[in-house]
C-alpha positions in Angstrom: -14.7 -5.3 -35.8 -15.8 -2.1 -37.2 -13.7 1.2 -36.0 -15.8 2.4 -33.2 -16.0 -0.9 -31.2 -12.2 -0.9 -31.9 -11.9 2.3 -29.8 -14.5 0.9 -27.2 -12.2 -2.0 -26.9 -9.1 0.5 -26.5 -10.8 2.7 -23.8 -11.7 -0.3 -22.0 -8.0 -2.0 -21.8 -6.8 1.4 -20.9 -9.2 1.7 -18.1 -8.1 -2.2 -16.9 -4.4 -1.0 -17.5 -4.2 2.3 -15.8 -5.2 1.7 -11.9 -2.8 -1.1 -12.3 -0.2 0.9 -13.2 -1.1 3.8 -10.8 -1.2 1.3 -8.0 2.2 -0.2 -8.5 3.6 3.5 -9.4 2.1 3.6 -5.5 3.9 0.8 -4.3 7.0 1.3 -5.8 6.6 4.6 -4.1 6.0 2.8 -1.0 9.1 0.9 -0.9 11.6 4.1 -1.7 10.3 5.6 1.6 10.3 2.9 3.9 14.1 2.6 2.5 14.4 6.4 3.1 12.6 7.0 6.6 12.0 3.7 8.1 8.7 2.1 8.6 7.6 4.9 11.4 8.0 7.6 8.7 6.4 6.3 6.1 3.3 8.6 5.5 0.6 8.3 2.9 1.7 11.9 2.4 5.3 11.3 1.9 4.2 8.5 -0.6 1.8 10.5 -2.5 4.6 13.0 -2.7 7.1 10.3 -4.3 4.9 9.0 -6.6 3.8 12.1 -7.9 -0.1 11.6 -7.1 -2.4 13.2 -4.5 -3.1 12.2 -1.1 -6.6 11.0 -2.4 -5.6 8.8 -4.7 -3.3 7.0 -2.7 -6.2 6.2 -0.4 -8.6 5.8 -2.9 -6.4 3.1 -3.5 -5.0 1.9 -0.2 -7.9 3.3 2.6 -4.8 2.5 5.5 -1.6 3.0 5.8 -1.4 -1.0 6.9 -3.1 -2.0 4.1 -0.7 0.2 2.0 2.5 -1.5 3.8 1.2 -4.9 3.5 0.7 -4.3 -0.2 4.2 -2.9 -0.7 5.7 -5.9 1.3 4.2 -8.0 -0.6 6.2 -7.0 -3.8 9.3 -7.9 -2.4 7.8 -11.0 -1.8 7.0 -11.4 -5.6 10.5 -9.9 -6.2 12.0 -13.9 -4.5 9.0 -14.9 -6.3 10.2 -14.0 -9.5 13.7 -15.0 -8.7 12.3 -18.8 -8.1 10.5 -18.5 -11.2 14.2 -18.4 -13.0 15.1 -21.6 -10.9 12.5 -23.3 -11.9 13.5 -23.2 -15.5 16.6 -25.9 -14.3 14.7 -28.0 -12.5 16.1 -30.8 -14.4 19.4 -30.5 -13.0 20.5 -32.3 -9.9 19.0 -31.3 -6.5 22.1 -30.8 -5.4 22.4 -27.7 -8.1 19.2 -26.8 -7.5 20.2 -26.3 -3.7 23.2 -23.8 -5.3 20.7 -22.0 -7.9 18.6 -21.2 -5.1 21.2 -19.7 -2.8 22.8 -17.8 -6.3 19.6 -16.1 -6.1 18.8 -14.5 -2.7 22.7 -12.8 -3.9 21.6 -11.5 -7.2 22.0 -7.7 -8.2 18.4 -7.9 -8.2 17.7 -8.7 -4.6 21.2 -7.7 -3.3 20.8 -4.0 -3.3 21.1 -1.3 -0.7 17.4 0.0 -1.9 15.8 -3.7 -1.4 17.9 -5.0 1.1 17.2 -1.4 3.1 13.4 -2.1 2.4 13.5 -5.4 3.9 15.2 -3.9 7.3 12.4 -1.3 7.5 9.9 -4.4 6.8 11.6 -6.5 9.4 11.9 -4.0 12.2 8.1 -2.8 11.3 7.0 -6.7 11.7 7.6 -6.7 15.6 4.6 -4.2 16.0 2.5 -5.0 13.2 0.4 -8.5 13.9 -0.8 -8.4 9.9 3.0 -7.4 8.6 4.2 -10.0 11.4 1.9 -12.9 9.9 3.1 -12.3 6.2 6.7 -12.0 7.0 6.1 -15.9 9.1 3.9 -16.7 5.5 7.0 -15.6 3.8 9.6 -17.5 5.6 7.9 -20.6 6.0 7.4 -21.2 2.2 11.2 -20.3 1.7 12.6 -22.6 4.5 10.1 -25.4 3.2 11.3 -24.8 -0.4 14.8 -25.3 0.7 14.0 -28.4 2.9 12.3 -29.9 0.1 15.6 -29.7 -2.2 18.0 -30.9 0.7 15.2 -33.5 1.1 16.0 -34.4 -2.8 19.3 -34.4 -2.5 19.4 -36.8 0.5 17.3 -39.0 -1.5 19.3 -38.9 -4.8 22.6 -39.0 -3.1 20.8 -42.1 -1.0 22.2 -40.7 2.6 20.5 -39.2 5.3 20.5 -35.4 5.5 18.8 -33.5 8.1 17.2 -31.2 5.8 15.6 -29.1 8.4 18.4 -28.2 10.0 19.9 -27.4 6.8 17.3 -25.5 5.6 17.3 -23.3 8.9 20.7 -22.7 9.1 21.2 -21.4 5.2 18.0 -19.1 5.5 19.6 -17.5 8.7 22.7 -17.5 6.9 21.4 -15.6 4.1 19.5 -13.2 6.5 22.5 -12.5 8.2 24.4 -11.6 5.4 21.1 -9.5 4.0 21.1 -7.4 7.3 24.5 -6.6 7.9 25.1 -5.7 4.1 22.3 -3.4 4.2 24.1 -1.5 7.4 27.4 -1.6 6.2 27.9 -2.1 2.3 31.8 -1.8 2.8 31.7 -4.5 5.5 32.4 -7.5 2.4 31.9 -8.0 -1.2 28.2 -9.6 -2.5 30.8 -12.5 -4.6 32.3 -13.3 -0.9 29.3 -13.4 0.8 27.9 -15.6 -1.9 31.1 -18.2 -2.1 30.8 -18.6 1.9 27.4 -19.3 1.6 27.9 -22.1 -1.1 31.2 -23.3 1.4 28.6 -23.8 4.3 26.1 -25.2 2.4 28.8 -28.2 1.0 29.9 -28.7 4.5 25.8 -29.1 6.2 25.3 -31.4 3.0 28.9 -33.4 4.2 27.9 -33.6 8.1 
């Protein structure tokens, strides 16, 4: 490859590269504000303004402010996403583990965080108005809860018992969301290693009765 098709190459990775980047510089931008001012006062203004672009490019990028939202929603979805991704590297320990992985996770420094956990109380409260935020946030919630069922449904079948993995599954996520919400209110209210063992105690006892 001679030197000028080199450069042509270049120039044409950077163009791939750069709205990519822009875009999630967007996003990320996105997500501060909803943490900041709520859902209601998150503008494309006040976005533009965080991530250092122009009102133009925002909606060059993002031609609503819904379509803007569901996009940055949808990165904290990839953020459990990601998190799963790590579980899935043990999947050859027991069920049972897999169960406690998964419920480690949703506690991590990476998810349990005033600035995501405040995100995800903007998202939730924005969800009751918004039919399109409403509809990812059931997407969302459905794949967790059936993730989790399918693990206590493992476990029920290597411990050979019967579990009612449903309920199980229900009672942990709530669990978890409870613990998400009033954290994000109050961080003095407990500490993230307390929250974490009672969740791990619970989930024991639901396996036991």
């Amino acid at each position: 490859m001679g030197p000028t098709a080199e450069i042509e190459k270049i120039i044409k990775q950077r163009q791939r590269i750069e709205p990519e980047t822009r875009k999630r510089t967007i996003v990320e931008a996105t997500l501060k504000c909803v943490t900041r001012y709520g859902h209601a006062g998150t503008t494309m203004t006040r976005v533009a303004r965080e991530a250092g672009s122009s009102i133009g490019l925002v909606s060059h990028y993002f031609q609503s402010k819904e379509a803007l939202m569901l996009a940055a929603y949808q990165e904290l979805t990839e953020q459990l996403r990601r998190e799963s991704d790590q579980r899935n590297a043990a999947l050859e320990c027991t069920a049972r583990e897999r169960l406690r992985l998964m419920i480690c996770s949703a506690f991590k420094v990476e998810i349990f965080n005033q600035q995501v956990l405040s995100s995800w109380v903007g998202f939730w409260s924005a969800a009751v108005a918004a039919p399109k935020l409403a509809r990812l946030n059931r997407k969302l919630y459905e794949e967790y809860r059936q993730e989790m069922q399918s693990i206590v449904e493992a476990i029920a079948i290597e411990e050979d018992r019967a579990i009612n993995a449903k309920r199980v599954a229900r009672i942990l996520t709530a669990l978890v969301d409870g613990y998400w919400l009033e954290w994000a209110l109050d961080p003095e209210a407990f500490k993230v290693e307390e929250a974490l063992q009672d969740s791990l105690g619970i989930a024991e006892r639901l396996l036991i009765d």
